[in-house]
N, C-alpha and C positions, 0 to 999 in steps of 0.2 A: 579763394574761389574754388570750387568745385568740381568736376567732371562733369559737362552735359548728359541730360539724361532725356531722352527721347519722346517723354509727353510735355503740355505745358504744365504748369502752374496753375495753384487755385484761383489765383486773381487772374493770369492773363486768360487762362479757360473759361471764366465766368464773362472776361470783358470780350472774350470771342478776337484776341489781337494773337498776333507770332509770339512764340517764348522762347528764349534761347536756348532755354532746358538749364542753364546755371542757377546756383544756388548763392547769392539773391542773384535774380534773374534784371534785366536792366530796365525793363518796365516797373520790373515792381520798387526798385532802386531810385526809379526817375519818380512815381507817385506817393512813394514813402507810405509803402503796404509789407506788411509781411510776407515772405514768400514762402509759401506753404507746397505742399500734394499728397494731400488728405483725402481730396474730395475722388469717389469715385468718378472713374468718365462716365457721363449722359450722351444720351442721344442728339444729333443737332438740331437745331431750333431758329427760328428768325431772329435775326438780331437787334439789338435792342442800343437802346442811346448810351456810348462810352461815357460819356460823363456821367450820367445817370447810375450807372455800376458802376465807378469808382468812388461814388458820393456813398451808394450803398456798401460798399466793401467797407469802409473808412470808420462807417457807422458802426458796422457790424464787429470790427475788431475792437473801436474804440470801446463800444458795449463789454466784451470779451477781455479788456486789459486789466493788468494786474491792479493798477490803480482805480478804476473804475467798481474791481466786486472789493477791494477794498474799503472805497467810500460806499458803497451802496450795504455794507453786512454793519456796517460801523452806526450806520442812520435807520440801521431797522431796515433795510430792503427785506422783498421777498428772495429767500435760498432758491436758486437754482433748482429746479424738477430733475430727481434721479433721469441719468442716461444712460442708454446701456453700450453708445458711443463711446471707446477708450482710447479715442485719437485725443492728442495731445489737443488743448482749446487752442486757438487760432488767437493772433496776439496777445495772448498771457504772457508768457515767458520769451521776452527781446531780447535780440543779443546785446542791448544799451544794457536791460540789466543785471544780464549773466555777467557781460564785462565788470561792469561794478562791482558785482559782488565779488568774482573771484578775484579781483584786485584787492578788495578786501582781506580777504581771505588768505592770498600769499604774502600780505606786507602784514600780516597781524597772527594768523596762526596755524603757518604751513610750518612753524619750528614746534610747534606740538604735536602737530599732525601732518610730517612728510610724505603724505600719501597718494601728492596727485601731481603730474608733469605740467607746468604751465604750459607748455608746447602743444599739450596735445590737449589740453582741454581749451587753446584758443583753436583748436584745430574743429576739433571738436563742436563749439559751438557754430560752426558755418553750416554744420549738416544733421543738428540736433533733433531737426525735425521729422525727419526722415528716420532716424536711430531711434527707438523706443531706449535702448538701457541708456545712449552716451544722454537724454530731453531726463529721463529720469536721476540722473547723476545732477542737472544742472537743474533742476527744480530742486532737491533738495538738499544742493548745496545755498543756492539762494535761501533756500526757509531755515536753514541753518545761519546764516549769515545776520539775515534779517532780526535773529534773533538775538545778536550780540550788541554788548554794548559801544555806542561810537558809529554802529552801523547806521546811516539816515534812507528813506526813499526815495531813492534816484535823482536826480535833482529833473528830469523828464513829465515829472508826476506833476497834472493839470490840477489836482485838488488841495497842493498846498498838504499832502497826508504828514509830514515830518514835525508839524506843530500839533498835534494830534494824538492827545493820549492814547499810548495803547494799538495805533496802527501799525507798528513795526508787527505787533504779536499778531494783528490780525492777519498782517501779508503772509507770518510763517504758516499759518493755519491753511492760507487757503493754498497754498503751495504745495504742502504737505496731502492735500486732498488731492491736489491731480497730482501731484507722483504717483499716488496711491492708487490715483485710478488709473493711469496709463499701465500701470507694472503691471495689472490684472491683464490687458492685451497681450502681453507676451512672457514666456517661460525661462525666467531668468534663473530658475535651477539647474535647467537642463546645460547649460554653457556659462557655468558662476568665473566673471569677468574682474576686473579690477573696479571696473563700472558698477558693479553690482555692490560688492564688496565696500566700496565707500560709499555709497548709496545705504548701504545699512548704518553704517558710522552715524551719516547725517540724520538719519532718520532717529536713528538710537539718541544724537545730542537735544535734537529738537523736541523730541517728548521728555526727556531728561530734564534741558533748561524750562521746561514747563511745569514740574513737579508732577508728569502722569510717568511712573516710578513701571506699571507694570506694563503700558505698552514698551518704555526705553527696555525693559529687560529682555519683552518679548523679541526684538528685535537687535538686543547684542547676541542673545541665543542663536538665534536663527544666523545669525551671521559665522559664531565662535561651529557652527553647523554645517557652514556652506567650507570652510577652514578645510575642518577635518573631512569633507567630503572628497574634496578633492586633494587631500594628500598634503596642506602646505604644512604639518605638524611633524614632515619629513624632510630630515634635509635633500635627500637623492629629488625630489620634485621640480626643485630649485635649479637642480644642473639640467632638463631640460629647455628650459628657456633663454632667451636673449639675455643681456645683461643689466636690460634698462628696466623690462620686466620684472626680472627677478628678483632689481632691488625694489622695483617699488611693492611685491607683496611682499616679500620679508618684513619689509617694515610694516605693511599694512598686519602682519601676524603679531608682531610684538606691539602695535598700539592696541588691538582687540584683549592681550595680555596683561597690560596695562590697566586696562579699565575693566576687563573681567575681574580683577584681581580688586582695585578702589572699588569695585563694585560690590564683591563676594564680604570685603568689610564692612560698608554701608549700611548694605542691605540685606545681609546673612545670606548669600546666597551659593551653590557650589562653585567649585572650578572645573573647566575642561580643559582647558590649555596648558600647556607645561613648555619647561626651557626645554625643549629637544632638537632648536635647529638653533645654524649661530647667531649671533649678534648683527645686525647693519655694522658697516663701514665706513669712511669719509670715502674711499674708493671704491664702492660699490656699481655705480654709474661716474662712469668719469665724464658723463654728458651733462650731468645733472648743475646747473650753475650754481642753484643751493644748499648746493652737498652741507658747504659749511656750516648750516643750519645743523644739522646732528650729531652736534658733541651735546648738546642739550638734552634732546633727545634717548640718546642712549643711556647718559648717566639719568634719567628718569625711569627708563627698564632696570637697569643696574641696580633701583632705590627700590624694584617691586617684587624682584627676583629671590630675595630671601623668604618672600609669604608664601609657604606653600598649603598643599594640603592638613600637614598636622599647622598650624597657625591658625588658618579659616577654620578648621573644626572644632578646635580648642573658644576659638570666636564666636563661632556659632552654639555653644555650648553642648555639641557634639561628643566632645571629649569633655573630661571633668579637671583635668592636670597637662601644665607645660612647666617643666621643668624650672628652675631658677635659672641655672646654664643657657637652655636655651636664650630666654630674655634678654642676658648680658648679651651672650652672641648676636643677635638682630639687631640689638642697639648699637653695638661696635658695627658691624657692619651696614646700617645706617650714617653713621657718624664717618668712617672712615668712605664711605663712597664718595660723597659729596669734598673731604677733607683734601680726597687726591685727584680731586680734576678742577682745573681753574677756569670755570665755565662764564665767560662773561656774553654768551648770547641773548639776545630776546626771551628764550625760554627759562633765562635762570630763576624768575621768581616764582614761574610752575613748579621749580623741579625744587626748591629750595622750600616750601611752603609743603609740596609732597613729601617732605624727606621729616619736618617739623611734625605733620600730622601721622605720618605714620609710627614716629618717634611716640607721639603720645597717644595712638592705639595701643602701643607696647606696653606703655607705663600702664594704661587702664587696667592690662590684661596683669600684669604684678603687683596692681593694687597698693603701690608705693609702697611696699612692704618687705623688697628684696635685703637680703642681711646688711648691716651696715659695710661700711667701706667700698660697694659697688657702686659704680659709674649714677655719677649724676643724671644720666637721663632715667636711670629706674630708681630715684632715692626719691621720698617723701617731697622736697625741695623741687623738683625736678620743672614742675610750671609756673616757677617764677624764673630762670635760666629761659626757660623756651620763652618767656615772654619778650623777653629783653634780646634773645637767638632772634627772635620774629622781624621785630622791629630794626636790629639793627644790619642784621643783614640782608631784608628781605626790603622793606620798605625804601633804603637808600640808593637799591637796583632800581627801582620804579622810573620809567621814560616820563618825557612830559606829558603826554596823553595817559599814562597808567590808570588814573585814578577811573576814565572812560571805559578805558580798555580792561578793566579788571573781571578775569571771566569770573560767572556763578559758580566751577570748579573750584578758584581759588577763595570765593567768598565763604564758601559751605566749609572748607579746613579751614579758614581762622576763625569762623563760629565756632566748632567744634573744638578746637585748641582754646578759644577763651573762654568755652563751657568750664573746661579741667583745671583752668587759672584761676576762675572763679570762685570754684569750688577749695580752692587751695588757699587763696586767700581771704576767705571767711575766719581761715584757721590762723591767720596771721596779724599782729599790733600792724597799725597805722607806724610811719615813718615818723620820727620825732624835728628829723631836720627838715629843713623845709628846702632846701636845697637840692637835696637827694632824690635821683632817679631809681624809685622801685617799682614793683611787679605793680602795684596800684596804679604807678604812671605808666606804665606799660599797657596795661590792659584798657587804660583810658586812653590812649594812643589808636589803639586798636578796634572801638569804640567808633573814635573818630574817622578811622577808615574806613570802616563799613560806612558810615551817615555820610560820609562824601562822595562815595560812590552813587552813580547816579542822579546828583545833586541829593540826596537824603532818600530819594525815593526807591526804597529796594526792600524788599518783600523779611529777608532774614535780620533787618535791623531790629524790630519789635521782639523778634522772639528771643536777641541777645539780650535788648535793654529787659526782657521782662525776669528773666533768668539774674542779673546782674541785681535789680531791684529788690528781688527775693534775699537775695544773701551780701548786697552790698550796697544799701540803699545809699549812703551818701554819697558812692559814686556815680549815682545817675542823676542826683540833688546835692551838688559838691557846694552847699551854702556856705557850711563849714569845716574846711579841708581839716583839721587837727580836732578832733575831739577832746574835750578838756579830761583827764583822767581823774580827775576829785569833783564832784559836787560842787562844795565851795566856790573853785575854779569855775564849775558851769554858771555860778552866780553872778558873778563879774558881771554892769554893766559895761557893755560895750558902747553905749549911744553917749553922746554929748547932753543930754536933757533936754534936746528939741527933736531927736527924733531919729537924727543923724549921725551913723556909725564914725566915728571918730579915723580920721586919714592921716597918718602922718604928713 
């Protein structure tokens, strides 16, 4: 509960009854209305039938809720008419499913992304309404959310939307438009909060997990922006603040680091951030009850901290030469990150699959070509190891929800890792034993992972299997696992002379 606040409320002001000034107010608690104060004061007026306005309020929000523009954009409704209103919509965004989401969100992946107090963001949404940045944090935390696999709509929602192709993307969308429009009411440059700050996160994932490639960048910039404006790329910034604060933007600095960095490889793009303040902590906040979450965490900075500037430019084909030396050094230090921390949190299959794929951005960049006797992750050979590294240590981390819960981040590195296996084993004999687990079964493994995910239905399955088809057709058409090496051999009937392949 709240502080009273000295006017009523949108509902009890429209119903013309007493408000207690709390936030929810107990009339609007007792009528099961949103409790807003949005609306400016009017002048008074004769009063009108309280049932009658509370039939109409009811209306009005039902109209106005997240469930509601989601089935009506889903069926063809008509869009909304531009407003030049940037108050937050009135029952859109409930605290039922702020709660959800951020429940969500801290049991599935506050260990990749330590960046928000659950304390305060249930604090938080008591008075969301009122706050443009805290309503803007918790709308696109929600459209971020919505946007994950595992994540359903609400179980609240009157239209049945979770059987419903495609509504989860529709709810990120519309959610994503009122962040977008409330944040235009007010100057969240002027005062760049933590709120703000993970509000560009969200924003950046949500256009991300949708493949619009230039608003997610437009908006890690603007963020790795608001960083440097005020100073956090300096450690002295840090000592003045509280302790609870200053752990959570540190780490809020080194996940923008992170992902500028997976970014700058992806997508060729520069860096602005650099390691110049220190690492998080497990005793950074000793309030914090999930500190324990960030051993994960860190060893996945740890994994990103070697690519700097000569790396990305050399990437970006900025520069023309990276040394051999270099190469081995990245991949030793690659290899030895992960080797010395025994990371069994939630996040190990992030940080384990990141340390895989950036392992085989390395090889890309030596072209399998380093002189012999170097480290198996830069030798010719190198993506059939990482295929068998994938699976056996990556896949047998997996929770019983994983295959749900497997984010688009980790999908897009083992596409991109079984691209290079692919390609590797074009160049390679089929296995003679039929026993034997090789990169073939590997990469068929891996195959299978992706087609499970989402029950089959995910967007990067096609363009593996189409890749695969091209340079390994009978892996995607495994009729016949051994190819006969003689003609002759290929002659063999197999059928018993009616028709039917012969079974032992």
């Amino acid at each position: 509960m709240t502080q009273a606040v000295k006017r009523a409320c949108d509902a009890c002001h429209r119903r013309k009854v007493k408000c207690d000034g709390i936030n929810p107010c107990r009339n609007c608690s007792s009528a099961q209305l949103s409790c807003t104060y949005n609306a400016i004061p009017q002048k008074k007026g004769p009063k009108g039938s309280r049932a009658k306005v509370i039939s109409e309020l009811r209306e009005t929000q039902r109209q106005t809720s997240l469930a509601a523009k989601i089935h009506g954009r889903i069926n063809g409704g008509p869009n909304a008419p531009p407003t030049s209103n940037l108050a937050p919509t009135p029952g859109m965004l409930t605290s039922e499913l702020v709660k959800e989401c951020s429940q969500f969100f801290f049991d599935h992946m506050n260990a990749q992304a330590p960046i928000l107090d659950r304390r305060q963001v249930e604090q938080q949404i008591l008075y969301m309404e009122q706050n443009r940045d805290a309503y803007c944090l918790m709308a696109s935390m929600c459209a971020f959310v919505m946007l994950q696999p595992g994540m359903t709509i609400p179980s609240s929602d009157p239209y049945n939307l979770d059987v419903i192709p495609g509504a989860n993307i529709v709810s990120c969308q519309l959610l994503l438009e009122e962040t977008l429009r409330v944040r235009k009411g007010y100057e969240y440059l002027e005062q760049i909060t933590i709120n703000s700050l993970a509000t560009n996160f969200f924003l950046f994932g949500c256009y991300y997990g949708q493949e619009m490639h230039e608003k997610a960048w437009y908006y890690l910039r603007e963020a790795t922006t608001m960083i440097q404006m005020v100073g956090m790329n300096k450690e002295e910034y840090y000592m003045q603040l509280d302790v609870a604060e200053a752990a959570r933007l540190r780490r809020i600095y080194w996940l923008f680091f992170v992902i500028e960095r997976s970014y700058a490889i992806q997508r060729q793009r520069p860096l602005t951030l650099q390691a110049t303040i220190n690492l998080p902590t497990l005793g950074d906040d000793p309030t914090d009850p999930l500190a324990h979450q960030l051993n994960g965490f860190i060893l996945l900075v740890n994994l990103f901290r070697p690519f700097d500037d000569a790396f990305t430019s050399m990437w970006n084909k900025a520069r023309s030469h990276l040394s051999s030396q270099s190469i081995i050094s990245l991949q030793k230090l690659l290899n030895d990150t992960v080797q010395r921390a025994l990371c069994q949190d939630p996040s190990w299959n992030d940080v384990h699959t990141n340390q895989q794929w950036l392992k085989n951005m390395v090889w890309q960049l030596s072209n399998g070509v380093v002189a012999g006797g170097a480290e198996d992750s830069i030798s010719f050979q190198f993506p059939g190891t990482m295929s068998r590294e994938l699976l056996l240590k990556m896949a047998s981390h997996f929770p019983g929800q994983g295959m749900e819960l497997l984010t688009s981040g980790l999908l897009e590195k083992l596409i991109e890792c079984a691209y290079s296996m692919t390609e590797y084993l074009a160049m390679q004999p089929a296995s003679r034993d039929p026993f034997a687990s090789g990169p073939h079964e590997h990469l068929a493994q891996i195959i299978n992972i992706v087609s499970a995910s989402r029950n089959g239905d995910y967007r990067f399955l096609p363009l593996l299997m189409s890749k695969v088809s091209e340079v390994l057709p009978r892996l995607v058409n495994p009729m016949l696992q051994n190819v006969p090496e003689t003609i002759a051999m290929a002659q063999v009937d197999i059928f018993d002379g009616f028709g039917n392949a012969g079974m032992a």
